[in-house]
TORPA-4810 file (N, C-alpha, C, O; in nm, 3 decimals):
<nodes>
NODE_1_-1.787_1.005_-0.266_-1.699_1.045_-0.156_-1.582_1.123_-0.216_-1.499_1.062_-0.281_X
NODE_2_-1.571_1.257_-0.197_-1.410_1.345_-0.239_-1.332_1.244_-0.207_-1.349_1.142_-0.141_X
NODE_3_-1.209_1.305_-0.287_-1.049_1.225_-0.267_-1.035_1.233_-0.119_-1.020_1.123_-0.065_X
NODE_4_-1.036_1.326_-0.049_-0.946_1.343_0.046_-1.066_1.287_0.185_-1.029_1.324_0.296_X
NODE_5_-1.170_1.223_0.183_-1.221_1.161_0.259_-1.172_1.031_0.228_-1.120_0.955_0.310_X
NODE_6_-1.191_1.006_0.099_-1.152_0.863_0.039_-0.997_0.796_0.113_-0.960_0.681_0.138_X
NODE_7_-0.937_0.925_0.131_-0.767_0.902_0.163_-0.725_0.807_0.313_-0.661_0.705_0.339_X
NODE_8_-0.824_0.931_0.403_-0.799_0.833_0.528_-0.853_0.713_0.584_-0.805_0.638_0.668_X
NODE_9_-1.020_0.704_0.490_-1.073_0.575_0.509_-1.004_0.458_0.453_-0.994_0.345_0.501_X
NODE_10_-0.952_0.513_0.325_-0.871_0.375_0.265_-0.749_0.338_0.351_-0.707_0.223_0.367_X
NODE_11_-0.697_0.454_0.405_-0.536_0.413_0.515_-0.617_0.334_0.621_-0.557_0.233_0.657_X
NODE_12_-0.747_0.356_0.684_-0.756_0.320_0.813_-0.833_0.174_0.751_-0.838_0.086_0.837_X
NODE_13_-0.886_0.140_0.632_-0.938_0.010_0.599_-0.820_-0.097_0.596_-0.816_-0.206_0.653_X
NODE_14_-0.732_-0.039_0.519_-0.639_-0.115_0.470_-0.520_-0.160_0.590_-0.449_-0.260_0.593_X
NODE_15_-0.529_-0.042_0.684_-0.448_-0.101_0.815_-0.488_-0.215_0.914_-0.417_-0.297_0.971_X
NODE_16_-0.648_-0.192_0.916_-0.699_-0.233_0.994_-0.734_-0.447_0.931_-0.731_-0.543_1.008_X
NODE_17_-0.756_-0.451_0.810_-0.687_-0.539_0.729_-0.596_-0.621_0.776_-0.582_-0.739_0.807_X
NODE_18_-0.556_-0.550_0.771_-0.330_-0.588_0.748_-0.364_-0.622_0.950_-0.269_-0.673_1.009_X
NODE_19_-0.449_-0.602_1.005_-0.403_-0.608_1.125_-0.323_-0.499_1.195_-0.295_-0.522_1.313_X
NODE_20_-0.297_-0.427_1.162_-0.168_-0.336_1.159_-0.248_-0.224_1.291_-0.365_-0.187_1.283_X
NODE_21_-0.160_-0.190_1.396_-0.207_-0.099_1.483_-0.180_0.037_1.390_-0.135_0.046_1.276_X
NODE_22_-0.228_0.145_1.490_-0.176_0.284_1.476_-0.041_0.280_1.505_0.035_0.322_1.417_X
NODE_23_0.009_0.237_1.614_0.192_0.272_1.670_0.238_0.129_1.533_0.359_0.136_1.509_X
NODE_24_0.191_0.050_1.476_0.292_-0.045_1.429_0.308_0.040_1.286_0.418_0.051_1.230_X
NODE_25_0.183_0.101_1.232_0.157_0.192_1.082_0.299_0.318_1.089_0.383_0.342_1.003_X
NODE_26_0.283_0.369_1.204_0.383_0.479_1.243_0.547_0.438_1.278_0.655_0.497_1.287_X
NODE_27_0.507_0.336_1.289_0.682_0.262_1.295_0.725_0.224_1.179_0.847_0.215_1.163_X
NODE_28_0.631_0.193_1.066_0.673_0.139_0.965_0.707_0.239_0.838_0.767_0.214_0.734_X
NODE_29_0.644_0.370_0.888_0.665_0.420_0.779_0.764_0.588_0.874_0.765_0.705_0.837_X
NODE_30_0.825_0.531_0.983_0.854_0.669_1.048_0.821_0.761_1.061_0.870_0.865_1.018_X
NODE_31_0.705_0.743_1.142_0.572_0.881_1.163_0.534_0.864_1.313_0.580_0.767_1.374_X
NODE_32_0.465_0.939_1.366_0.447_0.906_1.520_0.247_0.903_1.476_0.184_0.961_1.387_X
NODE_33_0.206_0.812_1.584_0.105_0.716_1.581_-0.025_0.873_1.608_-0.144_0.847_1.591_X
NODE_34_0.002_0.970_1.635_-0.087_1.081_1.618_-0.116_1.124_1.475_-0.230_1.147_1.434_X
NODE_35_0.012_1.135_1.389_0.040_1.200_1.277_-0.068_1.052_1.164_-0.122_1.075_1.056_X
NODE_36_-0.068_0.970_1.210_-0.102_0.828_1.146_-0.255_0.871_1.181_-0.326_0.871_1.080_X
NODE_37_-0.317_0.903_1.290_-0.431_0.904_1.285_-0.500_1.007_1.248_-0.617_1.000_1.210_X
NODE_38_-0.391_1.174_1.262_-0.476_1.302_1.200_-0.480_1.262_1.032_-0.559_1.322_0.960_X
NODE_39_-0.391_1.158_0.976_-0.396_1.108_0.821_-0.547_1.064_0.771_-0.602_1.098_0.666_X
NODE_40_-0.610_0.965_0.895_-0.742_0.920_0.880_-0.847_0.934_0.927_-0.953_0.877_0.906_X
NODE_41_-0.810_1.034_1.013_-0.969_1.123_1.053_-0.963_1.270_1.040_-1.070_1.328_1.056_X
NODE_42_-0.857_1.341_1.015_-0.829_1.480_0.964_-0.901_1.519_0.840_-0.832_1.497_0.741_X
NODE_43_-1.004_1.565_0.817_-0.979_1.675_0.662_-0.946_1.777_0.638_-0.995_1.857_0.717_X
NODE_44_-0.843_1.849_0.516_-0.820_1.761_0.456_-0.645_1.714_0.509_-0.592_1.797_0.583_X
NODE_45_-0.576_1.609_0.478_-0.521_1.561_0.485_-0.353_1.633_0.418_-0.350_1.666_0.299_X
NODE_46_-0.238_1.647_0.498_-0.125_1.728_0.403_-0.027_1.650_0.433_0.064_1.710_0.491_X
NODE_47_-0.007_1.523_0.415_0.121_1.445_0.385_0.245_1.464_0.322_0.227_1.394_0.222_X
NODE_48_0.335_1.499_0.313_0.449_1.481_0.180_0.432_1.374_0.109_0.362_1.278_0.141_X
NODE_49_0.515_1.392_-0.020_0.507_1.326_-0.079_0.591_1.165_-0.032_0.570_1.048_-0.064_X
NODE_50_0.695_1.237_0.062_0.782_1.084_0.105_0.692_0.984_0.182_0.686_0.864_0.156_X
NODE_51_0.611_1.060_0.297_0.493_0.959_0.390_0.380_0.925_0.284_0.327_0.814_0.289_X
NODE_52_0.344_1.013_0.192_0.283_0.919_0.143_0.294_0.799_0.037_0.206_0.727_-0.011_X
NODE_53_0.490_0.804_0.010_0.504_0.671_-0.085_0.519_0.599_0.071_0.420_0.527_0.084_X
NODE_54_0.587_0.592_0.168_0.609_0.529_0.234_0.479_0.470_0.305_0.503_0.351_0.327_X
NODE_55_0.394_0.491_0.334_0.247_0.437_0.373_0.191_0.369_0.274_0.117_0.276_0.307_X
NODE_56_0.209_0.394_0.151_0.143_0.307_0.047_0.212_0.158_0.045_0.166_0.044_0.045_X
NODE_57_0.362_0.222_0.042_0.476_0.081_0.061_0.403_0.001_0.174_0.340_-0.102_0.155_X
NODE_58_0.419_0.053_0.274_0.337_-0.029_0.402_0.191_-0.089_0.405_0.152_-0.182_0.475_X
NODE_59_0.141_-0.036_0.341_-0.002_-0.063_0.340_-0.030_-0.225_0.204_-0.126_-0.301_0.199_X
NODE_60_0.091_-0.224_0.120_0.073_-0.254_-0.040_0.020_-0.233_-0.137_-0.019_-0.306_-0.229_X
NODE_61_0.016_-0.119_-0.117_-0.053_-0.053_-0.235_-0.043_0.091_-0.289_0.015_0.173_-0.218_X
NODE_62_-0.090_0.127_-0.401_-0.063_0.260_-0.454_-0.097_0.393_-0.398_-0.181_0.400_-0.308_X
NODE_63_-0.012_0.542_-0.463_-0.038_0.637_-0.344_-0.182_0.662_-0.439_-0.288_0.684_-0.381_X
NODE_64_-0.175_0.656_-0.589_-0.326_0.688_-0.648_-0.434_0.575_-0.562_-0.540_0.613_-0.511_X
NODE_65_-0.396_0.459_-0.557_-0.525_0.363_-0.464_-0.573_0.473_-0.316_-0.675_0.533_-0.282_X
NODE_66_-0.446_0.455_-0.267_-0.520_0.620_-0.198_-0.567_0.686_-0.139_-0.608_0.691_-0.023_X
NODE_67_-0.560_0.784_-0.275_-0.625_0.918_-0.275_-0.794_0.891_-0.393_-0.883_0.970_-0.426_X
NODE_68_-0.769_0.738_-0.424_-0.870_0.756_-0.518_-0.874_0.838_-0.614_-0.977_0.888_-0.659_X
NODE_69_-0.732_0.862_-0.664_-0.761_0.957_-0.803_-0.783_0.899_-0.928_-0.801_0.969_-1.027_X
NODE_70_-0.782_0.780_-0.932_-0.803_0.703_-1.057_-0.935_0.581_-1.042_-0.998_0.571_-0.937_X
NODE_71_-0.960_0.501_-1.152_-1.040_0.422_-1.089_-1.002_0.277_-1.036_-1.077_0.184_-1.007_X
NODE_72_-0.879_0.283_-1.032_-0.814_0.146_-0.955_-0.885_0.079_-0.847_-0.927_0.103_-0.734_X
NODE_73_-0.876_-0.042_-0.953_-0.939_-0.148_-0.784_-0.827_-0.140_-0.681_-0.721_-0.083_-0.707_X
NODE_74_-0.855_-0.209_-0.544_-0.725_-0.254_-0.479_-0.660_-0.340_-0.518_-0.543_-0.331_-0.481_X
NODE_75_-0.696_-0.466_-0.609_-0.626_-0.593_-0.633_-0.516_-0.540_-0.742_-0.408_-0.593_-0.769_X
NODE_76_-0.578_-0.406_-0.804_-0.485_-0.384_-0.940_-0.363_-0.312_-0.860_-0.245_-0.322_-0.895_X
NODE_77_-0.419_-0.220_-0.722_-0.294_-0.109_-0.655_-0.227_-0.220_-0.594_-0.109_-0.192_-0.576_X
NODE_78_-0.258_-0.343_-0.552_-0.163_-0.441_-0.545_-0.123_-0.487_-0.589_-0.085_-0.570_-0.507_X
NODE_79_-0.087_-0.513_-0.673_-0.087_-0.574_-0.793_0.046_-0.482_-0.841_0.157_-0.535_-0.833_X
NODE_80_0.031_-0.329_-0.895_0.132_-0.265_-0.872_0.195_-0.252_-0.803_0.308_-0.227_-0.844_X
NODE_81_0.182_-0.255_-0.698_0.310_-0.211_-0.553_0.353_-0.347_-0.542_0.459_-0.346_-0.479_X
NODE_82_0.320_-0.468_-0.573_0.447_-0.595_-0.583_0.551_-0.585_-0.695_0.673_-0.581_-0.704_X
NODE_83_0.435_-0.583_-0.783_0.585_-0.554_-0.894_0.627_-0.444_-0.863_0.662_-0.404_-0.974_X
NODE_84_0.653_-0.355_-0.786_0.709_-0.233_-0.752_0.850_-0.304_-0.659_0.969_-0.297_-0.691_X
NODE_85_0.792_-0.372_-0.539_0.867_-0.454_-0.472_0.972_-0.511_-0.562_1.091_-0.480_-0.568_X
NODE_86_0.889_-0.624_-0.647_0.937_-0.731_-0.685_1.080_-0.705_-0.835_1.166_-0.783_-0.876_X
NODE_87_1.046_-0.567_-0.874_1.162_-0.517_-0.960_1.313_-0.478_-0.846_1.426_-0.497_-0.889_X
NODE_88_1.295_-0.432_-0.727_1.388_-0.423_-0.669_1.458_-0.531_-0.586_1.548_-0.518_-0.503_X
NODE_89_1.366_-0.688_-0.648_1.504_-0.772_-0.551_1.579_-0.801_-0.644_1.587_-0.743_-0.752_X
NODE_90_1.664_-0.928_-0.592_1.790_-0.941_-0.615_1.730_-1.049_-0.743_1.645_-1.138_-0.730_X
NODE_91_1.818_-1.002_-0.890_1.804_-1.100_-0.990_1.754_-1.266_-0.953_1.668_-1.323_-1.019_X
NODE_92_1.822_-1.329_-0.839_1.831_-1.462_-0.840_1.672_-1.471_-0.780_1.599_-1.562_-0.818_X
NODE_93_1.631_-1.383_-0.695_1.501_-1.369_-0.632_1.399_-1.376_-0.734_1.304_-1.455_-0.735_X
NODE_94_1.418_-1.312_-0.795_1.288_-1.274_-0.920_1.293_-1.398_-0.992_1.186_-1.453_-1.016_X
NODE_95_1.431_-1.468_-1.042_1.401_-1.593_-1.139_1.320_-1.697_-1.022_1.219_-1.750_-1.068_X
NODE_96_1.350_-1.729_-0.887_1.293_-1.804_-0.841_1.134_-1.761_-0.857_1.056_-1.843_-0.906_X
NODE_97_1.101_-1.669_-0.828_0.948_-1.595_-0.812_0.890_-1.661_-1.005_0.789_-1.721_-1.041_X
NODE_98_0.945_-1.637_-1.040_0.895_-1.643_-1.186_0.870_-1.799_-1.177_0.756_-1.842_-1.166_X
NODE_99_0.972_-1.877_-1.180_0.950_-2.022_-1.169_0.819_-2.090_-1.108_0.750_-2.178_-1.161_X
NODE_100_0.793_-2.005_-0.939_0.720_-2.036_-0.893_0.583_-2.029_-0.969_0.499_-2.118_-0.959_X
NODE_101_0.567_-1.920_-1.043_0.470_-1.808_-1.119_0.431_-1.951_-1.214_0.319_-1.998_-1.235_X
NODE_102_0.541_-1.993_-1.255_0.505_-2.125_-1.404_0.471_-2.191_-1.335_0.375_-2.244_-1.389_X
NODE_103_0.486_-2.240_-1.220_0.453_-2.390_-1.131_0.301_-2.401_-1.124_0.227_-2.494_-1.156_X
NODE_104_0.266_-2.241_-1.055_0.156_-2.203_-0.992_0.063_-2.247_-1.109_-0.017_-2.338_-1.087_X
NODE_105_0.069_-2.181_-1.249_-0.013_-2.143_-1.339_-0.018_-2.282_-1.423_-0.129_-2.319_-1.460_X
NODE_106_0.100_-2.365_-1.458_0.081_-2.468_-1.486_-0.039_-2.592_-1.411_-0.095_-2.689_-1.462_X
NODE_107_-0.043_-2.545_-1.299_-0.119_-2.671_-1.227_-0.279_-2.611_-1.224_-0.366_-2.682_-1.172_X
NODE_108_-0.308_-2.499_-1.271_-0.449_-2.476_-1.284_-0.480_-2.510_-1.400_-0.593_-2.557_-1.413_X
NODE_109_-0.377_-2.495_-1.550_-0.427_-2.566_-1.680_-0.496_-2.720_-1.685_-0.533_-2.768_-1.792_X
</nodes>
């Protein structure tokens, strides 16, 4: 499958996922719910670069997850876009998250 087929099936998998309507995808990333759907049934596809960090943000995941330009699973483009999240909270946030992280991992040893 080209990138740019790959692009809107992965937006419309990953919304549809998430539960996420067309008008809730377009609210979240400030787009109107047409522009959200010529994204995933349009070829080819001409986003900026801002809608498309902002849709990835929304979606959780990477703008390479995508476009499929790499061979990233989704668990790994998630995987990145938390710690993407998770570098921008607040210090006291992250030590709790980490703690939790030892709690978690301790009780599967």
């Amino acid at each position: 499958m080209p990138p740019k087929a790959k692009f809107g099936s992965r937006i419309k998998e990953l919304r549809t996922e998430k539960k996420m309507t067309l008008d809730q995808l377009a609210a979240a990333t400030e787009s109107s719910k047409s522009y959200i759907w010529e994204l995933e049934n349009k070829n080819p596809p001409r986003p900026s670069a801002e809608k498309l960090s902002a849709i990835a943000k929304a979606l959780g995941v990477t703008v390479d997850y995508l476009f499929g330009a790499d061979e990233q699973t989704k668990a790994e483009a998630e995987d990145v876009a938390f710690f993407r999240e998770y570098s921008e909270m607040p210090e006291q946030t992250r030590i709790q998250l980490r703690a939790i992280a030892k709690t978690l991992t301790a009780k599967k040893e």
